[in-house]
N, C-alpha and C positions, 0 to 999 in steps of 0.2 A: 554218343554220336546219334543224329537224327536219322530216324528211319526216313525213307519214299517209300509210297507207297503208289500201285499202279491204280488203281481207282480208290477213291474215296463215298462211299455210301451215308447221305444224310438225310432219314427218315424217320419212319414211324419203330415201334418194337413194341412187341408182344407177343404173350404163350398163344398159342391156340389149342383148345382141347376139344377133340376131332369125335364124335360118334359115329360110328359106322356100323354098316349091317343093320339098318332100323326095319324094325317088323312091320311099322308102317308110318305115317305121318303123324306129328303130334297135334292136339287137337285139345283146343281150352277144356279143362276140367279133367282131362282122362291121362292115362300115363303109359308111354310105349317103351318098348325096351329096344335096347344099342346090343347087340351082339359083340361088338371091339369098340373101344375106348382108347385114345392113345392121346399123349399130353406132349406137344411137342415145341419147339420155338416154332413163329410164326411170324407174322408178318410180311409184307410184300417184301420192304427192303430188309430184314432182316435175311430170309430164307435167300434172297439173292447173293444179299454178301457170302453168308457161307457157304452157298453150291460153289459163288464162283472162286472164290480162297479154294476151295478142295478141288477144284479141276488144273489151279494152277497160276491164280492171279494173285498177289499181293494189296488185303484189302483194308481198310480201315473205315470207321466206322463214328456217324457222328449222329445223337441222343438221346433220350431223354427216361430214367425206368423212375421208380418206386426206391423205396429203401426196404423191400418186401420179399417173402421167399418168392412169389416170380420174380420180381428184378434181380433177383440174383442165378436163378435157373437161366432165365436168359444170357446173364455176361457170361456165365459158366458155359452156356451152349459155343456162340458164340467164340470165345477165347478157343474152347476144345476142338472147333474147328481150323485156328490159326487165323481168324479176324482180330485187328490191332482194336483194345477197348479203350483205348487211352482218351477216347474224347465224349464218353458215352458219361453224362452228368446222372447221380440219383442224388434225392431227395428226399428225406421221410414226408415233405408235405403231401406228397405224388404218391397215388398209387399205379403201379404198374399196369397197363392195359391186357386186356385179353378178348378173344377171340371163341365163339363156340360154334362149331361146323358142324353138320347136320347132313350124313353124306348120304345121298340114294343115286345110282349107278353112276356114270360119271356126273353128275352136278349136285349143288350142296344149295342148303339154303345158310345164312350165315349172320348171327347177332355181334357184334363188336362192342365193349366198352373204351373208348379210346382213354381214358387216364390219362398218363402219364406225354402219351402222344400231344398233347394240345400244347404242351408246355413249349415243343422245339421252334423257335425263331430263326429265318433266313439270316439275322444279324449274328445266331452264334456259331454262325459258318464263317471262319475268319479268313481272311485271304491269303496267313500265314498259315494254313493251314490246305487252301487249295493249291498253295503254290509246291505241296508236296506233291503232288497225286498229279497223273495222267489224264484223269476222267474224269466227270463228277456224276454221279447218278442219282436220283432223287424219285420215290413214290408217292401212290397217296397222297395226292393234295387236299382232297378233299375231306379226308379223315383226318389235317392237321390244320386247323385254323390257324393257328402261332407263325407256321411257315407258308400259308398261302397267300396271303399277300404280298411278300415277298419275294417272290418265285420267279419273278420278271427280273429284276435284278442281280439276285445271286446268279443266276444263271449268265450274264451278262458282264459279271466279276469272272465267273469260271473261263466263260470267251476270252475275254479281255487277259488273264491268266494264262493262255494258254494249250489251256485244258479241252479237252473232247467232252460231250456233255451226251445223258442217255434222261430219258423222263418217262413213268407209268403213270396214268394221273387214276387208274386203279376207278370202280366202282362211284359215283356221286352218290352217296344216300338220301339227297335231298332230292337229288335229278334237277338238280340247276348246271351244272354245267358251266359256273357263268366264272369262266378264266378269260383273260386278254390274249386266246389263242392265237393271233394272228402276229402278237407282240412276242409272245411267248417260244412259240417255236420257231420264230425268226434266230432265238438263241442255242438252239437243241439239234444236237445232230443225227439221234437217232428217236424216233416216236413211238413208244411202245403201247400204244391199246389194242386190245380184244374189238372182233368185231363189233360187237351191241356198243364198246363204249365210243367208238369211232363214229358212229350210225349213232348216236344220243348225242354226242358232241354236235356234230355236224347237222343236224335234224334231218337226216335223208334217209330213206328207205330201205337200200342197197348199199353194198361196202362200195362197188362201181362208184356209185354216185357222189358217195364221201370221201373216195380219196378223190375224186376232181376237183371238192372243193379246194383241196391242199395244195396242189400241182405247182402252184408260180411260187412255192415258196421253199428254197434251199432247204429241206429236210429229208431225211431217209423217214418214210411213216413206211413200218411194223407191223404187222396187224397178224394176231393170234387169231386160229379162227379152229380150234377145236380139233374135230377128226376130219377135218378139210385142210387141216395143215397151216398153211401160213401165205401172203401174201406182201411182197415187199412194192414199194412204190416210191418214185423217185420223179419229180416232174412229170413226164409225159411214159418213162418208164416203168415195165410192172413186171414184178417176176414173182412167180407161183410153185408153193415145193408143196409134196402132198406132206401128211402124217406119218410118221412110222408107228404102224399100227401094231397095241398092244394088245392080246384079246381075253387078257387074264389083270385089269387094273384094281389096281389095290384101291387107290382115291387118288381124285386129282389134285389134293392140294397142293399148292406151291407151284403145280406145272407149269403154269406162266410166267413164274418167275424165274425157273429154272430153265424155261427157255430163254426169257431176257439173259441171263448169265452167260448161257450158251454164242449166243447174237455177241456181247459186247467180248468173251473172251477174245473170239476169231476176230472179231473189228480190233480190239487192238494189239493184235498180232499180223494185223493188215492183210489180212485172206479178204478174197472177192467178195461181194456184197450176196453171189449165189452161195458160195460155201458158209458165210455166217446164217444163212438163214437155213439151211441144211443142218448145220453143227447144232442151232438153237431147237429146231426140230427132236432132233436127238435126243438131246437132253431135256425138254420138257417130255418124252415118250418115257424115260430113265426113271424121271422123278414117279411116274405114277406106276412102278413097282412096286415100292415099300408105303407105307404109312407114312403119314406127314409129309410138309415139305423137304425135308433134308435129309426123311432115310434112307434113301437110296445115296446117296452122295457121304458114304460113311470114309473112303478115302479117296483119290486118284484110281490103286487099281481097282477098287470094286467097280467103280465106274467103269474102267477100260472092262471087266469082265460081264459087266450087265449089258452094255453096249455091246459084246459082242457075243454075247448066247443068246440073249432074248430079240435080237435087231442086222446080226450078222454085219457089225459095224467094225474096224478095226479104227482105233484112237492114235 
């Protein structure tokens, strides 16, 4: 019998292997040393599937690895969290992508090889495949050529399906920026960038300033904004949650994505648009306990007990 699954994750994947505690900056020709070292799964959409599988969604998962011991540390991560792998292609031509974080107090500087990531195509998102799933969420456009062109339509198939639609478009390395934004989140029902990426997008100054430009166009825009908390905006509406603040953080990896899982759990469990941005809060506070993106999200209860000793939250 076919599974359903409540959202469906089609993006990037790869290890991230995270240095932290650096003695200081590294610096051409010389060699500093990492106090912890940790090797974790990574990725935007990957670390999102699994937070949100381990708080309580039903998730499946759609691209592209290696035929390589990371490709396989991944489906192995991945699976052990309860994400369906059934649609995650490898390849021996492919090597699997990674990630290496460079963490100094909360922020990181950050090298990626995408590999294996170039390969995913909007086309091998089938529509018998969307027509499983409640949601569709998608990262990283910018670190997937194969699916950024794309990106306007699939999403557009997902609409046309059905389906609720959630989009990170995550970091531009190139700092082009250059999506059919206006085309694009005409399809997308919740907008998930970070301050800086929303202010790059938009070329304006001020997060103020950038979501006006958004305003006449039917989307929820998201905006992560660090130890400021988060800002939702909805046409001419705006509503502001602070941070719950951690004062003992391990590393931020993943945070933002573990707050997007946070956001998309409560939306499709239909809690108010204040409560998902509360509940996401939360959880990206959760994530920056443990190491990596997922270590804090080891089951349901750890979560309900991090949440509520270190945040005085009840789940």
């Amino acid at each position: 019998m076919e599974t359903n699954f409540d959202v469906l994750v089609a993006g990037e994947l790869n290890v991230d292997l995270i240095f932290d505690d650096l003695q200081q900056r590294p610096v051409t020709g010389k060699e500093v040393i990492a106090n912890r070292m940790t090797l974790s799964l990574g990725s935007s959409a990957a670390i999102f599937a699994s937070n949100l599988q381990t708080i309580g969604m039903r998730v499946s998962f759609i691209g592209k690895l290696g035929e390589d011991m990371f490709g396989q540390f991944m489906l192995s991560a991945l699976s052990a969290a309860g994400v369906n792998t059934q649609w995650i292609e490898q390849n021996a031509r492919w090597k699997t992508g990674a990630s290496v974080a460079l963490n100094e107090a909360e922020d990181r500087a950050m090298i990626t090889f995408p590999g294996a990531m170039r390969e995913l195509l909007a086309t091998d998102i089938h529509d018998d495949q969307l027509a499983r799933a409640r949601h569709l969420h998608v990262s990283s456009a910018f670190l997937q050529p194969g699916l950024k062109p794309g990106l306007v339509d699939l999403f557009r198939r997902a609409k046309s399906a059905g389906l609720s639609t959630s989009f990170d478009p995550q970091w531009d390395p190139a700092e082009k920026w250059d999506l059919p934004w206006q085309e694009l989140l005409a399809h997308i029902d919740i907008f998930l960038p970070n301050a800086s990426e929303l202010c790059a997008i938009s070329k304006k100054n001020t997060l103020s300033e950038a979501l006006d430009i958004f305003q006449q166009l039917p989307v929820t825009i998201v905006v992560k904004n660090g130890n400021e908390g988060a800002v939702l905006a909805r046409g001419n509406e705006r509503i502001s949650k602070k941070a719950f603040v951690n004062p003992k953080v391990i590393d931020c990896i993943g945070a933002g994505d573990s707050f997007n899982a946070g956001f998309v759990h409560h939306f499709l469990l239909g809690k108010s648009l204040e409560d998902c941005l509360v509940f996401a809060n939360l959880m990206g506070a959760v994530n920056t306990l443990a190491a990596g993106g997922t270590g804090a999200f080891l089951s349901p209860e750890h979560v309900r007990h991090l949440a509520h000793k270190h945040f005085n939250y009840t789940i």
